[in-house]
C-alpha positions, 0 to 999 in steps of 0.5 A, spaced: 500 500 500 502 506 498 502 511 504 502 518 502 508 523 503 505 528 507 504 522 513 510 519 511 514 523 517 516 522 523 515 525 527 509 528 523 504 530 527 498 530 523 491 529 527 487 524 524 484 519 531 486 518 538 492 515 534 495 520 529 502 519 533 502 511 535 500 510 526 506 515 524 510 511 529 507 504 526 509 508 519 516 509 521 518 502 523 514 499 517 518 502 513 525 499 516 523 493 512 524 496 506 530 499 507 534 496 513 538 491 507 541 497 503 541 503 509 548 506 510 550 508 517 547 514 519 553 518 521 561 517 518 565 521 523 572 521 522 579 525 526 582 530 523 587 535 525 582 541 527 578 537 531 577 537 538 581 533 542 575 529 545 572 527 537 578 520 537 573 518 543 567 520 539 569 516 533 570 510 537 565 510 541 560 511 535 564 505 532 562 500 537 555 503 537 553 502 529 555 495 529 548 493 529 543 487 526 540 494 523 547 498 521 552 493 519 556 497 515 563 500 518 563 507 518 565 509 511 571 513 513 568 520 510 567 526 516 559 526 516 557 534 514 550 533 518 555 534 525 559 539 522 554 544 528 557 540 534 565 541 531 564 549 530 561 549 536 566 546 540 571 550 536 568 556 539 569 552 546 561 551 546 560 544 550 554 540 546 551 534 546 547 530 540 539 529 542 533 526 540 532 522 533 540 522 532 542 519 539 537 513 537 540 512 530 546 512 533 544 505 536 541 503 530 535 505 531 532 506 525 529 513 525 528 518 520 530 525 522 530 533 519 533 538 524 539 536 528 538 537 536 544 539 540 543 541 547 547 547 549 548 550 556 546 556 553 542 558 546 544 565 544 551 563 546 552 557 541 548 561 535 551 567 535 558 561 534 555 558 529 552 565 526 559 567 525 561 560 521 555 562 516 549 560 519 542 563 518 537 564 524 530 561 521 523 560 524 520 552 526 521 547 522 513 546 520 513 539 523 515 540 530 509 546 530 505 542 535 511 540 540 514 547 542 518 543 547 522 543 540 520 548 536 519 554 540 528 555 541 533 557 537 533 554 529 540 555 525 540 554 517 544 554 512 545 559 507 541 558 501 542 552 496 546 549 502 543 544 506 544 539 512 543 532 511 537 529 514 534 522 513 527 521 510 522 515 508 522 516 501 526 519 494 521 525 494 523 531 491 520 534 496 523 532 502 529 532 499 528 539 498 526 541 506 530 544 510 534 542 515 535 546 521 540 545 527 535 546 534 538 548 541 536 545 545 537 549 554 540 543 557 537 545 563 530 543 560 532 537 560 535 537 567 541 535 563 548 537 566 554 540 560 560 540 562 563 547 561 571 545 558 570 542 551 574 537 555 571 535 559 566 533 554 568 525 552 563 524 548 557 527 543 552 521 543 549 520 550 549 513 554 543 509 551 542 509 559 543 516 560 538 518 555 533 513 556 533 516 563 532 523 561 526 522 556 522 518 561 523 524 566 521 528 562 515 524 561 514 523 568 514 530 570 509 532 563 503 537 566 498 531 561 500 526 558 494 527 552 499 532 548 504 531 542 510 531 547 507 525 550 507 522 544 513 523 541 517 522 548 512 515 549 515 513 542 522 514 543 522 510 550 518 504 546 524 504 541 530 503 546 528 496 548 525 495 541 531 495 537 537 496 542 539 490 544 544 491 550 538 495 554 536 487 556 542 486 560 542 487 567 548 491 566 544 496 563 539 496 569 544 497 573 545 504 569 539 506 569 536 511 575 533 506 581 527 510 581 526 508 573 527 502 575 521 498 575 518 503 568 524 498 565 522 491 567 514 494 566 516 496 559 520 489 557 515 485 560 510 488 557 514 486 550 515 479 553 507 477 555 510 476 561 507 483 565 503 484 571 502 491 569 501 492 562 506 498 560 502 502 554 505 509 555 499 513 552 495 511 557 494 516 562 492 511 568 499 507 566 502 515 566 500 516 573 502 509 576 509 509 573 509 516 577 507 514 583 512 509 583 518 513 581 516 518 587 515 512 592 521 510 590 525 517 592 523 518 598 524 511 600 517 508 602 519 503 596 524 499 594 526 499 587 526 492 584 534 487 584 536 488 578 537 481 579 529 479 580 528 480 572 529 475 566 533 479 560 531 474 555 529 478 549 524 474 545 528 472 538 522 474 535 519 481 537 515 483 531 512 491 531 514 490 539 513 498 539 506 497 537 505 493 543 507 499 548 504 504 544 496 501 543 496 500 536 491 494 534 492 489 529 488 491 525 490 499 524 497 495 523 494 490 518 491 497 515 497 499 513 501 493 510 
């Protein structure tokens, strides 16, 4: 079935039901079906002499990380243009960090993604560094509208007729044409800590577990879960145990807050059939339950879980896992095969 362009996004939040998101998600992971043989590492990093002193850990570390069942190319050797943001930042002794839908492509997830997110300690700062470099202060991205949790910060683009990298669905002229902007992104809005010294910075891609643990506080402390943010912030914690193999380990539960403790063994029993509590992120009774828990298990009226009481055998076949976690019936999923 051909699905048409305007929907084939992500994360494109068209409204058309109660599951406009949870269908643009299915979208997404439907489409790595067709692409996963002949897709290309999303990012090539390699040193060069300019470069910070931290960027030969970036690369090994970005190594390690795209040696995947979804990425198994070697980085091709060619510095990716898409990240050239984060080294003329740092150039500039501004510390970023890589956000959003690159971290998870980072971890062989395979998302589609337009602008790059960078969290900064300070936006002005970092967009008159890259304003000096030949960037263009620009309005949002059309596509984040709906979620000013993103697009209601500084957008940087290109000069006209240049373009940062993206990596989209399909072939459309269209989309090949968009935009992509650089996003900066407060850290603070993340209760995320940068290091002040380009130095101290070790890498530009979170620990998976660092990251899982930051989108799933922003999750918790949302004011409702009904809203785009939710949405988006309910997609990208069902990708990480989906498709990223080392969050089934003991050692990954062991990295992840104690208080987030029980959302991860929830989250990995609902994908096995296994759970008690079915964890479905878009509910708002499953919402306020994983809240109490967390908050029980700050102040100390509640332990958290062993990370030894858990089975991390991730089932050898999870087909459309996200869809379970994110209340997509089958048939909607059979709508749209």
């Amino acid at each position: 079935m051909e699905l048409p362009t305007f929907i084939v996004g992500w994360p494109a939040f068209f409204s058309f039901g109660t599951h406009y998101v949870r269908l643009n998600a299915l979208l997404v992971i439907l489409s790595f079906f067709s692409t996963a043989k002949t897709s290309k590492t999303p990012l090539d990093i390699v040193t060069a002499s300019a470069m910070p002193s931290w960027l030969p850990n970036f690369v090994s570390f970005f190594t390690s990380r795209t040696r995947s069942k979804n990425t198994p190319q070697e980085p091709s050797g060619q510095q990716d243009p898409r990240y050239e943001p984060c080294q003329l930042l740092a150039q500039a002794n501004i510390t970023s960090r890589v956000w959003c839908e690159d971290v998870l492509a980072c971890y062989g997830v395979p998302v589609v993604f337009w602008d790059l997110f960078l969290l900064v300690a300070n936006p002005r700062d970092a967009a008159q560094a890259l304003t000096k470099a030949g960037y263009i202060e620009a309005q949002a991205n059309p596509r984040f509208i709906s979620i000013p949790q993103l697009s209601d910060h500084l957008r940087l683009v290109l000069p006209p007729g240049q373009n940062i990298p993206g990596k989209t669905h399909s072939e459309s002229p269209q989309e090949e044409k968009e935009t992509v902007g650089v996003v900066l992104l407060p850290a603070s809005d993340w209760n995320y800590y940068l290091p002040s010294k380009i130095d101290d910075l070790k890498f530009l891609v979170p620990d998976i577990s660092e990251y899982f643990d930051h989108i799933v506080s922003r999750w918790m402390d949302l004011a409702e879960i009904d809203c785009p943010f939710g949405d988006y912030l309910s997609v990208h914690i069902a990708y990480i145990p989906d498709y990223i193999d080392e969050v089934w380990t003991q050692e990954f539960a062991g990295q992840v807050r104690r208080e987030h403790r029980q959302l991860l063994f929830d989250l990995l029993a609902t994908y096995t059939r296994t759970a008690q509590y079915r964890v479905e992120l878009s509910d708002e009774g499953c919402w306020i339950r994983q809240r109490d828990i967390c908050t029980k298990i700050i102040d100390g009226s509640l332990e958290p879980p062993s990370v030894t009481s858990f089975n991390f055998e991730k089932p050898a076949h999870q087909e459309f896992g996200t869809r379970v976690v994110l209340e997509i019936s089958e048939a909607e999923l059979n709508g749209f095969r």
